[in-house]
KOLDRENGU-653433 format. One record per residue: x, y, z of N, C-alpha, C in turn; residue in three letters. Coordinates in steps of 0.1 Angstrom, whole numbers. Each point is the difference from the previous one (the first is absolute). Layout:
<rs>
[[X Y Z] [X Y Z] [X Y Z] "ALA"]
...
</rs>
This chain:
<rs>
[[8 -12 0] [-8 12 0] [9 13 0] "UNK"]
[[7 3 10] [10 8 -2] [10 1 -11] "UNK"]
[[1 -8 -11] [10 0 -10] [-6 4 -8] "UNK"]
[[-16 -5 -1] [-5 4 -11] [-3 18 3] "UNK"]
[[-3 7 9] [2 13 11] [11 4 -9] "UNK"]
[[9 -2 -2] [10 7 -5] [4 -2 -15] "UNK"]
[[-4 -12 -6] [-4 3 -13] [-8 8 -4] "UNK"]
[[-13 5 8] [-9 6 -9] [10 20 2] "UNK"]
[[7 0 12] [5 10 8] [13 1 -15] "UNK"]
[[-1 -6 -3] [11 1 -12] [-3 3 -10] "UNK"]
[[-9 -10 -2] [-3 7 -16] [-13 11 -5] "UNK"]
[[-4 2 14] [-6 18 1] [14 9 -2] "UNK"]
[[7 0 8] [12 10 0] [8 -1 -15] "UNK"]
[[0 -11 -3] [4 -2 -17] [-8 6 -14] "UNK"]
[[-15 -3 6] [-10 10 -11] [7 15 4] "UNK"]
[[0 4 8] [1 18 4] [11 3 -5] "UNK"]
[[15 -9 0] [9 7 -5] [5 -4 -18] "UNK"]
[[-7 -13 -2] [2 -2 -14] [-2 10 -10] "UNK"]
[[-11 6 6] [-6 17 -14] [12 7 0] "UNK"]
[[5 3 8] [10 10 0] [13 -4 -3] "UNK"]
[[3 -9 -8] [13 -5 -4] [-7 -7 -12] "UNK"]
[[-16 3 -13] [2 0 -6] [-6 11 -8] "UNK"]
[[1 4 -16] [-2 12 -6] [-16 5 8] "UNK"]
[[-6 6 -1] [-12 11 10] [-8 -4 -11] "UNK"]
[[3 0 -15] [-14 -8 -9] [4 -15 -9] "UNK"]
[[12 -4 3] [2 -11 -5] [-7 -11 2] "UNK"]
[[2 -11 -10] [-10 -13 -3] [2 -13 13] "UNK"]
[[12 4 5] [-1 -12 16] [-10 15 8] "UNK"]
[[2 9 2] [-7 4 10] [-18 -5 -3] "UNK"]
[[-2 3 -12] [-12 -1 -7] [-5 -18 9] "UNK"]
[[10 -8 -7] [-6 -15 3] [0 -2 15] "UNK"]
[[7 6 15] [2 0 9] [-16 4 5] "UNK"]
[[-3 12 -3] [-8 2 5] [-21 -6 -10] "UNK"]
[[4 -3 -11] [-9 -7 -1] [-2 -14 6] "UNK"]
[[13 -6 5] [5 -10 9] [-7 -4 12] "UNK"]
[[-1 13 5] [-9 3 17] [-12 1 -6] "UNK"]
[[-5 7 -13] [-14 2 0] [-11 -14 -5] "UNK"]
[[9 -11 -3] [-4 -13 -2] [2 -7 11] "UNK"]
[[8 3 9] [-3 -8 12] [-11 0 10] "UNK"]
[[-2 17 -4] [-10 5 9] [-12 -6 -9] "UNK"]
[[-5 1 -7] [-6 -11 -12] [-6 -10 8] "UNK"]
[[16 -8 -3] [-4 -14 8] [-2 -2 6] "UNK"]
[[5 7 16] [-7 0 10] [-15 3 4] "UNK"]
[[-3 7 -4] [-17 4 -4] [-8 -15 -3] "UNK"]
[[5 -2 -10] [-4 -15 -7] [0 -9 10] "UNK"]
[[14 2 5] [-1 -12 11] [-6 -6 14] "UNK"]
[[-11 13 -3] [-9 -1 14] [-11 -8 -4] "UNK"]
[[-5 -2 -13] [-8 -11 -3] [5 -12 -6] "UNK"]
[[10 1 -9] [9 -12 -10] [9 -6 13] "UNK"]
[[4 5 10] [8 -9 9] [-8 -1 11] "UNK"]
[[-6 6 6] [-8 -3 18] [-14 -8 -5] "UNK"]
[[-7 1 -10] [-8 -5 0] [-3 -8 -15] "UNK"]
[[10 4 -8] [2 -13 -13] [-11 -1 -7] "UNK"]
[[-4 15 -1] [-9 6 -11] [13 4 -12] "UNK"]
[[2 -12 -11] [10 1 -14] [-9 12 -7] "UNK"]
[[4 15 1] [-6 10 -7] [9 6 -13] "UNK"]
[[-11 -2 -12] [10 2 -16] [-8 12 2] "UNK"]
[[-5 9 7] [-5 13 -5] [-1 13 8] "UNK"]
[[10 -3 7] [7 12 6] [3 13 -9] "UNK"]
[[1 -3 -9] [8 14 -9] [-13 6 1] "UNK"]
[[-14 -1 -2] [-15 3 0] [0 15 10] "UNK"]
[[9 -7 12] [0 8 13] [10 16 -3] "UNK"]
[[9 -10 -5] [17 9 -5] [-3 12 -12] "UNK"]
[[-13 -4 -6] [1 9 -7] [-14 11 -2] "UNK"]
[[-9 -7 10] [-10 13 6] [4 6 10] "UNK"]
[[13 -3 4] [9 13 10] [6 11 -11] "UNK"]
[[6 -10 -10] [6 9 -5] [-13 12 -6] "UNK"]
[[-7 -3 -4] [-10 8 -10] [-7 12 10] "UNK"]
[[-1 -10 7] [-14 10 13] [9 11 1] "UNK"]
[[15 0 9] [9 8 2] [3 13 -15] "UNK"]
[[2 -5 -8] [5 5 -13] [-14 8 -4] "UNK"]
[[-8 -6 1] [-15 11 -8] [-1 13 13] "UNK"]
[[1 -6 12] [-1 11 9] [7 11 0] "UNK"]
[[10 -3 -7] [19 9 -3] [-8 9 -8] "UNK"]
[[-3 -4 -15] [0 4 -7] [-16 6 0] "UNK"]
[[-8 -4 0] [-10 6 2] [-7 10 9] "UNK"]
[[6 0 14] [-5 10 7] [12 2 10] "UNK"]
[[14 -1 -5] [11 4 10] [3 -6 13] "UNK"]
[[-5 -13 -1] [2 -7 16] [10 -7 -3] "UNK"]
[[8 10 15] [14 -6 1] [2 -19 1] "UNK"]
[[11 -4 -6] [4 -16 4] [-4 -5 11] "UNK"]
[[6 9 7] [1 -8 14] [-14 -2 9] "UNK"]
[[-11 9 -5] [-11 0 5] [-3 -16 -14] "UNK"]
[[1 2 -13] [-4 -8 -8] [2 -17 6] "UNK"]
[[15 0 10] [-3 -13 0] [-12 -3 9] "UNK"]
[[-1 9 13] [-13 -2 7] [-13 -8 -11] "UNK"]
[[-3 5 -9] [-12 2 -13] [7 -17 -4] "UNK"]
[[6 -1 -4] [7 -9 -11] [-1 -14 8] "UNK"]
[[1 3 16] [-1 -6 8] [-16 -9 3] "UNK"]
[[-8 8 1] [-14 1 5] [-1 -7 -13] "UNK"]
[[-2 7 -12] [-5 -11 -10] [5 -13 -6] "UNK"]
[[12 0 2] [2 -17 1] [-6 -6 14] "UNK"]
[[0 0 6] [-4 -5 9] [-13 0 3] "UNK"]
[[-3 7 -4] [-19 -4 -4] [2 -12 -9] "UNK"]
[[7 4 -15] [0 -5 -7] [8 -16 0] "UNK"]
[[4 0 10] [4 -17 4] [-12 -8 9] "UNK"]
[[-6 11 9] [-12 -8 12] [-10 1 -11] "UNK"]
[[-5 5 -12] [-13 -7 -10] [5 -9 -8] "UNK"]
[[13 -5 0] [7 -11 -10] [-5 -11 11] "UNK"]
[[10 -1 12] [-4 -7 11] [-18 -6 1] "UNK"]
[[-7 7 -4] [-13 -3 0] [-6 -15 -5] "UNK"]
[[5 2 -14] [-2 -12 -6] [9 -10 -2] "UNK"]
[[10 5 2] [14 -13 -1] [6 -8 14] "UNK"]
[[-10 7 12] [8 -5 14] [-7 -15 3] "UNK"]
[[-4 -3 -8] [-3 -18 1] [7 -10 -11] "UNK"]
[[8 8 -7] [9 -8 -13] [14 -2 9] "UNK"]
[[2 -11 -5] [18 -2 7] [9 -2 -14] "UNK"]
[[12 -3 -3] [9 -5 -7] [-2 4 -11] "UNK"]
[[-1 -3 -10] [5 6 -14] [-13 7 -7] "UNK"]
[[-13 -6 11] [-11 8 -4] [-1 13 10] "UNK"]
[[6 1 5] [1 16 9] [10 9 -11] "UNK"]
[[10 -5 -6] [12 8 -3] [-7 3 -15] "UNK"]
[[-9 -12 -6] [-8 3 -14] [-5 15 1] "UNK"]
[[-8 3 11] [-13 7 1] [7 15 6] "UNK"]
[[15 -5 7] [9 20 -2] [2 0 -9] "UNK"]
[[9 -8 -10] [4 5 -10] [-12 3 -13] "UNK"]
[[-12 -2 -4] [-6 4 -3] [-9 17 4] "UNK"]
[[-2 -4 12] [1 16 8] [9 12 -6] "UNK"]
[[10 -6 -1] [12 10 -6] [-3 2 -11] "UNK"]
[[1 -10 -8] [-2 1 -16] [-12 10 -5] "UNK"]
[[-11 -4 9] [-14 10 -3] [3 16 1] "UNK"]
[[8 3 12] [6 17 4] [12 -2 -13] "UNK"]
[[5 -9 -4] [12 7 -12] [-8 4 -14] "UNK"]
[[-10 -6 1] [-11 -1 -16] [-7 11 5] "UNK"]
[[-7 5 13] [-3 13 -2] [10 9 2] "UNK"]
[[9 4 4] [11 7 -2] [5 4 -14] "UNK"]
[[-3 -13 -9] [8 5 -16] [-13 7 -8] "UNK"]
[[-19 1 10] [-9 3 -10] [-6 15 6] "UNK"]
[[2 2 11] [-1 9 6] [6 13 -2] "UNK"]
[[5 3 -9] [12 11 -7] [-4 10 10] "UNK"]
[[-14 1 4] [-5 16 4] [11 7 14] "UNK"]
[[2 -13 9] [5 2 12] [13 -7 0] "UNK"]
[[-1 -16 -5] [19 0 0] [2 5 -10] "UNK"]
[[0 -1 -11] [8 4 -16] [0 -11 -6] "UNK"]
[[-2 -10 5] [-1 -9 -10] [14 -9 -2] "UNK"]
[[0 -8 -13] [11 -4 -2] [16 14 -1] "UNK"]
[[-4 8 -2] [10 13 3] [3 -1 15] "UNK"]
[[-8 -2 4] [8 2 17] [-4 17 6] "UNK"]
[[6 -2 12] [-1 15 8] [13 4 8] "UNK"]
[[0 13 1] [11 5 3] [-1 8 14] "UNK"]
[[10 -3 10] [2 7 5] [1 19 2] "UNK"]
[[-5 4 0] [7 17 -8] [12 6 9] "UNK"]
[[11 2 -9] [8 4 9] [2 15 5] "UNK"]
[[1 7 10] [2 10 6] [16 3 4] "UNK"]
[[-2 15 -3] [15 -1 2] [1 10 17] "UNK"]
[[11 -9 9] [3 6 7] [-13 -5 11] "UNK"]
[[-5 -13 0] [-10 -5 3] [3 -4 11] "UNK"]
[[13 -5 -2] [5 -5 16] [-9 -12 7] "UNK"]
[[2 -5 10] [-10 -6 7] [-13 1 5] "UNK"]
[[-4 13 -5] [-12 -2 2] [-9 -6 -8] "UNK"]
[[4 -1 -14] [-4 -10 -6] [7 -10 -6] "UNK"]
[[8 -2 11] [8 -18 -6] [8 3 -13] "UNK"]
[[8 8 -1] [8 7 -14] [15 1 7] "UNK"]
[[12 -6 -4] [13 3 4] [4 -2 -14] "UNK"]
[[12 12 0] [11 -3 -11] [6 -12 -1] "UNK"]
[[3 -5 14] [7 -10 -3] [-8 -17 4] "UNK"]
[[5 -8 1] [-6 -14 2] [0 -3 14] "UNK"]
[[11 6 5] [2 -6 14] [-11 6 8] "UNK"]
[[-8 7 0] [-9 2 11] [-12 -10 -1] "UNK"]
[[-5 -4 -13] [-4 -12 -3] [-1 -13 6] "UNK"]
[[14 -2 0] [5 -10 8] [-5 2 13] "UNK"]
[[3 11 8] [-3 -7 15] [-15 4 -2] "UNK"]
[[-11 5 -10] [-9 -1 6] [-5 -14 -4] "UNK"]
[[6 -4 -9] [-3 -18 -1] [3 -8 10] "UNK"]
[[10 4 5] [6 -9 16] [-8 2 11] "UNK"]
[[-7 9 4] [-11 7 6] [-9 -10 -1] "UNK"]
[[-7 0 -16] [-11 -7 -3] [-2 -17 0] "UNK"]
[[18 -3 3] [1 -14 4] [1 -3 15] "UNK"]
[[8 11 6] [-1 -4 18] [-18 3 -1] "UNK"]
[[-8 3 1] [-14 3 2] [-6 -12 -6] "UNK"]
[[1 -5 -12] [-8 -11 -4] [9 -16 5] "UNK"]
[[9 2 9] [7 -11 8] [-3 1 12] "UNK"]
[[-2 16 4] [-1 -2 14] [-17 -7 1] "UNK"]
[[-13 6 -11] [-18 -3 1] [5 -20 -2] "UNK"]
[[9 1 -2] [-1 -14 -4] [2 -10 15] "UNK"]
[[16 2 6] [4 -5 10] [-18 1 9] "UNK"]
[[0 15 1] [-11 1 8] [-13 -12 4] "UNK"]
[[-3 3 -13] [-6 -14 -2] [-1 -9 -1] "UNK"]
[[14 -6 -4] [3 -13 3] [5 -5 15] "UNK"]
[[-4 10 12] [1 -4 8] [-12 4 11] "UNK"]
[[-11 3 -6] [-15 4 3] [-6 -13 0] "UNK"]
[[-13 3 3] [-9 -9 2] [-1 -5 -15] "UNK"]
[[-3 11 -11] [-5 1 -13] [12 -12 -7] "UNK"]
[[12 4 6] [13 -6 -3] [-1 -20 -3] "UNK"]
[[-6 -4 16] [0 -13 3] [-15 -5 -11] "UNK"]
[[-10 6 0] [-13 -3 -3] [0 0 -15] "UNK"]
[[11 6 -8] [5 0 -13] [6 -15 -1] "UNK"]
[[11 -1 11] [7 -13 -4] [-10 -15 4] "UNK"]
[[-12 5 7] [-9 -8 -1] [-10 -6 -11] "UNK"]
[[-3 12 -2] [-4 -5 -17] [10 2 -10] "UNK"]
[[13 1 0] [7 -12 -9] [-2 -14 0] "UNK"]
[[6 -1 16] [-3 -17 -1] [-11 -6 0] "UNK"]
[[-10 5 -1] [-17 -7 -1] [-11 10 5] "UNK"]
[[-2 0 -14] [-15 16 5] [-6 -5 6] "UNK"]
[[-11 -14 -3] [-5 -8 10] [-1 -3 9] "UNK"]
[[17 -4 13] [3 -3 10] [3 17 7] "UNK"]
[[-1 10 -8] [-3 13 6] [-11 10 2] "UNK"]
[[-7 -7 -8] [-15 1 4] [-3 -3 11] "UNK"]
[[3 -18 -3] [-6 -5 15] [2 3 17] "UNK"]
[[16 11 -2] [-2 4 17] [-1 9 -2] "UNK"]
[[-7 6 -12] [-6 16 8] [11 11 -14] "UNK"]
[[5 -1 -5] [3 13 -11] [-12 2 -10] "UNK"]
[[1 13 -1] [-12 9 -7] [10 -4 -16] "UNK"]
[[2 -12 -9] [9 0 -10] [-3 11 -12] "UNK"]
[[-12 4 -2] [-5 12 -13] [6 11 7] "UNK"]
[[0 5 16] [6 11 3] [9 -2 1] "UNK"]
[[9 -9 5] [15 4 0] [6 -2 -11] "UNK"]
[[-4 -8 -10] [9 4 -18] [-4 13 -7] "UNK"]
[[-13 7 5] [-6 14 -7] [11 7 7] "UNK"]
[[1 2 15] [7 7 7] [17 2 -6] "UNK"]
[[2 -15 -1] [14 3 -3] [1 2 -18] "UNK"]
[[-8 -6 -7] [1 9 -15] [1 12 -2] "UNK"]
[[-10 11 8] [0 12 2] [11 9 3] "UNK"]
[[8 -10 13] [13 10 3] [10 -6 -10] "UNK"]
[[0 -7 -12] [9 -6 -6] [-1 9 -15] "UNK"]
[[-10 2 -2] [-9 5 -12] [10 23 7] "UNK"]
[[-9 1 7] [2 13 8] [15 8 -4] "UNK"]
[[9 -9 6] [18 -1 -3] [5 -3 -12] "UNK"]
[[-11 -8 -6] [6 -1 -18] [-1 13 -6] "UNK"]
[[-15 5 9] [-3 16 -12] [13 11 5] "UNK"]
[[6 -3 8] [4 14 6] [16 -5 -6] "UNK"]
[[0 -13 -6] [15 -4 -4] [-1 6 -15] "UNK"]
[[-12 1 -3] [-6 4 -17] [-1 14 -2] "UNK"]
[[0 7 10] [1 13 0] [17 3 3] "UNK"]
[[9 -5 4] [9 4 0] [10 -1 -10] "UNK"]
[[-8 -12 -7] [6 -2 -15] [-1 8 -9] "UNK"]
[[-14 3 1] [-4 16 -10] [9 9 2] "UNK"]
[[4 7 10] [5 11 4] [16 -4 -1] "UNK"]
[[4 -8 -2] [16 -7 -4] [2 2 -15] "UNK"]
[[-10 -7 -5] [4 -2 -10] [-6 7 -14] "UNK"]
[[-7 11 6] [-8 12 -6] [-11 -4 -16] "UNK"]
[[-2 -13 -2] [-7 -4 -11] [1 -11 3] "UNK"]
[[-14 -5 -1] [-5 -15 0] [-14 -2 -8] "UNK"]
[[-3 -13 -9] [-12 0 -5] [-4 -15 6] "UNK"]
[[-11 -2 -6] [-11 -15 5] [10 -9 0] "UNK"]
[[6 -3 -11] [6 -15 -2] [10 5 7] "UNK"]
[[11 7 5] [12 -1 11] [-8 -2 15] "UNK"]
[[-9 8 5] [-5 1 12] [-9 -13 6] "UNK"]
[[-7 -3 -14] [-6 -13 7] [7 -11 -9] "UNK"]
[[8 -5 2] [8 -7 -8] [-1 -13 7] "UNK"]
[[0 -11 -8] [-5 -15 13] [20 -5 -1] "UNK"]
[[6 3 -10] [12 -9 4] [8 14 4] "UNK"]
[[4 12 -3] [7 10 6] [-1 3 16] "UNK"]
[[-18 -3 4] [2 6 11] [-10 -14 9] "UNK"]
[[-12 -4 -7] [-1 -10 9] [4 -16 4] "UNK"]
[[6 -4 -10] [9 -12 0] [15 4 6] "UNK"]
[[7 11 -3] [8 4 3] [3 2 19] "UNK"]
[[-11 4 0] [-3 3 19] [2 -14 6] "UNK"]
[[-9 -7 -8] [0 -16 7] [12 -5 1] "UNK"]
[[6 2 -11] [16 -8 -6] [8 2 14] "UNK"]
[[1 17 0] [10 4 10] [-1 -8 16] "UNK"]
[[-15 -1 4] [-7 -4 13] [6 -18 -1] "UNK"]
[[-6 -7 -6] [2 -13 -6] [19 -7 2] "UNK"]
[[7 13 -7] [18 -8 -1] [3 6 14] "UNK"]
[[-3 18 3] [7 0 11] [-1 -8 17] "UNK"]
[[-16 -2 -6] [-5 -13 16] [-14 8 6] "UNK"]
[[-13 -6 -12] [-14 6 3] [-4 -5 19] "UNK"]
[[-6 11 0] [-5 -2 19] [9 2 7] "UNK"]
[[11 10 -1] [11 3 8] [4 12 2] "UNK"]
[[7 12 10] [-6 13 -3] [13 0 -15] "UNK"]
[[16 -6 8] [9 4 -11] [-2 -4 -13] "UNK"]
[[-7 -11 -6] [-2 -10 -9] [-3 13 -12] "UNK"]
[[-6 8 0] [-6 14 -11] [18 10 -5] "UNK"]
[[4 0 14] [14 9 -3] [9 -8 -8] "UNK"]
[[0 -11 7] [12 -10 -8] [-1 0 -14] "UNK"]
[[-17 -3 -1] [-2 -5 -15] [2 9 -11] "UNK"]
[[-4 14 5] [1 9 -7] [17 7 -3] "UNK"]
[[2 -1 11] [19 4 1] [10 -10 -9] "UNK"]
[[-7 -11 -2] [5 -13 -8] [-7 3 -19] "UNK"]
[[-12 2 -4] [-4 0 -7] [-3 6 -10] "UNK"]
[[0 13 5] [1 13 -9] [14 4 -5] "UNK"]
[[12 1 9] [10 -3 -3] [7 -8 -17] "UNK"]
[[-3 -15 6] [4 -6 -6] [-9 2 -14] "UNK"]
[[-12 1 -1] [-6 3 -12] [8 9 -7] "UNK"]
[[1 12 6] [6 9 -5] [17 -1 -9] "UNK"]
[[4 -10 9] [12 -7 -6] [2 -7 -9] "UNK"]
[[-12 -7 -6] [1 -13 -9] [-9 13 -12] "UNK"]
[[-5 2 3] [-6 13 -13] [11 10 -4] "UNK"]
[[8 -1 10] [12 13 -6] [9 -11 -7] "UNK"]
[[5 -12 2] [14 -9 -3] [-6 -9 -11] "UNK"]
[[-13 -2 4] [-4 -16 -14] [-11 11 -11] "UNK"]
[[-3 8 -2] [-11 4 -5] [3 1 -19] "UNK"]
[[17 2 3] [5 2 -12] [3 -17 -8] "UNK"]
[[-6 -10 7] [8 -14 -4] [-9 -6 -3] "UNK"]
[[-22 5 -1] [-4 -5 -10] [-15 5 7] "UNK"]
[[-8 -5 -3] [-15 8 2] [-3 -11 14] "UNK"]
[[-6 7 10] [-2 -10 10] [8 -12 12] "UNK"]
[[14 4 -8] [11 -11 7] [0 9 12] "UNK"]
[[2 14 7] [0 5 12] [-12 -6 8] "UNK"]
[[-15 2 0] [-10 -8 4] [4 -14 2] "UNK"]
[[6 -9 -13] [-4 -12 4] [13 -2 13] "UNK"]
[[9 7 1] [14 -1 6] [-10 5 17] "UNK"]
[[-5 8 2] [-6 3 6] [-7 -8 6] "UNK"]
[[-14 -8 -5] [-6 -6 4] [5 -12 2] "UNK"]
[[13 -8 -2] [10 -9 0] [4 -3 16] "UNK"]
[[4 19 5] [7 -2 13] [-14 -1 9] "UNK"]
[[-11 7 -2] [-14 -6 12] [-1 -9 -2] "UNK"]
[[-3 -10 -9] [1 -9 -1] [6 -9 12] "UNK"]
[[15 1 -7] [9 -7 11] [-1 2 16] "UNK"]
[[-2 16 3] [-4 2 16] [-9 -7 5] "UNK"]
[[-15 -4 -9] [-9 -7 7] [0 -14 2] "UNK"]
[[9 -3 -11] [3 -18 0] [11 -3 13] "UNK"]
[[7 13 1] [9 0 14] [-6 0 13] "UNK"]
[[-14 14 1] [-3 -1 12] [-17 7 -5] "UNK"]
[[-4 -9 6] [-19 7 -11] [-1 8 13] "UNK"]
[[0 3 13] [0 11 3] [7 14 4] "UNK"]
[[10 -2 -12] [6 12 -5] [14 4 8] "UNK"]
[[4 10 -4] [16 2 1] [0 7 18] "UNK"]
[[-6 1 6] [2 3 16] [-2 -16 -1] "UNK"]
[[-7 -8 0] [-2 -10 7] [16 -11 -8] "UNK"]
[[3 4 -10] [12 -8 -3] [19 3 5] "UNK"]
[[-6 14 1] [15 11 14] [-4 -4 14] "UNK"]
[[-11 -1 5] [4 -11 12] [0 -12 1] "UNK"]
[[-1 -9 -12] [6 -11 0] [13 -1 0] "UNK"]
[[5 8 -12] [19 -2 0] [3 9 14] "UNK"]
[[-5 8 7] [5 3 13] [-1 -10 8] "UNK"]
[[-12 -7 -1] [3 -12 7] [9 -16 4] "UNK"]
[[2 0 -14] [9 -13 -8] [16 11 4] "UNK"]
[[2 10 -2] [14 7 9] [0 -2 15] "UNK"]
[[-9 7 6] [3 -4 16] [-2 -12 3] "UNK"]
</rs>
């Protein structure tokens, strides 16, 4: 417990000083801090796909009515970001407890069918809807000059970053939280048998609405900070099922789903390396970086199916 105390005491102190030993808008700073903003992602995710083993393909649904709600507010009547994620917040999170409605009696590949269709329906109105998103053109940010923080505008990248690191200690800390709540245990209850959780007494329709809602809630407010990052986004990037909602799982899944570290690892491990095999194999033929990619998950899960925390304390353990 204490080692792991000082691991995380490490590599907080390592995010804060990395920005500043590299360029202020360069492409590692760029990937660093989109780094944290998928962990925080994951972790979000991970309050239903790990504590209670609702497999969700339609997260991005959430990720990208933060982004929108936030962005129309900007642009349409001058509401600042930081109140937007409030907004961006509220309606995902509505917008996950009326999904929850009809899907909290599906388990397994029929629960994950019925998000990711969810998503798909908000990407098909988003490309028809021109009037409010734009359509297949997408929407913009507007940029202000000398905007400063009050509305989420820096010259440079690094302020970015720590409000992404921000946005990860807060969707790690709602998580821990939880996962050590009542809501926490009564989740891991109906994992292991909705049935046998019924039977001593859990409300099971409320406590997966409950925890969709704060999962759905944290996705919107991760979808608003993407907007304001990365100043233009349309339907197919924002609700995207392999960019953003297969993607979230991936990271949850290799780094060790149902764990608080399992989201950091996976993402600190994954984004990375993507980034590596797209920059070194991309030139050596159409698809060889992907398949090289999906080669090495591969291998980690045939190594350890629950993921690279749970395979680092194995070899910690086979050492001591």
């Amino acid at each position: 417990m204490k080692r792991n105390a000082y691991l995380l005491v490490a590599a907080l102190a390592a995010v804060c000083v990395v920005p500043w030993m590299l360029s202020e808008n360069g492409y590692m700073l760029r990937v660093l801090t989109l780094m944290l903003l998928f962990a925080a992602m994951a972790q979000a995710w991970n309050i239903v796909g790990g504590l209670a083993n609702q497999i969700s393909l339609g997260h991005a649904a959430f990720f990208g009515l933060g982004a929108y709600t936030s962005t129309i507010l900007l642009v349409r009547y001058g509401l600042s970001p930081w109140l937007g994620i409030a907004a961006g917040m509220v309606v995902a999170g509505a917008a996950g407890a009326l999904l929850s409605l009809p899907t909290m009696r599906l388990k397994g590949h029929y629960f994950a069918l019925a998000t990711l269709a969810f998503a798909e329906v908000l990407r098909s109105i988003g490309n028809t809807w021109t009037s409010v998103t734009g359509g297949p053109v997408g929407i913009s940010v507007p940029l202000v000059p000398d905007a400063g923080i009050a509305l989420m505008q820096f010259a440079s990248a690094r302020p970015y970053l720590y409000v992404m690191l921000g946005a990860l200690v807060v969707c790690t800390a709602v998580y821990w939280k939880i996962s050590n709540s009542r809501l926490g245990f009564e989740l891991r209850a109906v994992k292991a048998n909705v049935d046998s959780a019924e039977v001593i007494g859990i409300h099971t329709a409320r406590t997966k609405m409950l925890a969709a809602t704060i999962s759905a809630a944290l996705m919107g407010g991760c979808g608003v900070l993407y907007a304001q990052f990365n100043f233009f986004f349309d339907p197919d990037s924002v609700f995207s099922l392999v960019s953003i909602s297969v993607r979230v799982a991936l990271i949850c899944i290799i780094g060790g789903i149902g764990t608080v570290a399992g989201p950091i690892i996976g993402a600190a491990f994954l984004l990375p390396l993507e980034e590596v095999f797209n920059a070194t194999l991309s030139g050596v033929g159409a698809g060889v970086s992907q398949l090289a990619f999906g080669l090495i998950l591969i291998l980690i899960i045939l190594l350890e199916p629950r993921g690279l925390q749970a395979l680092y304390l194995r070899l910690v353990k086979k050492i001591a």
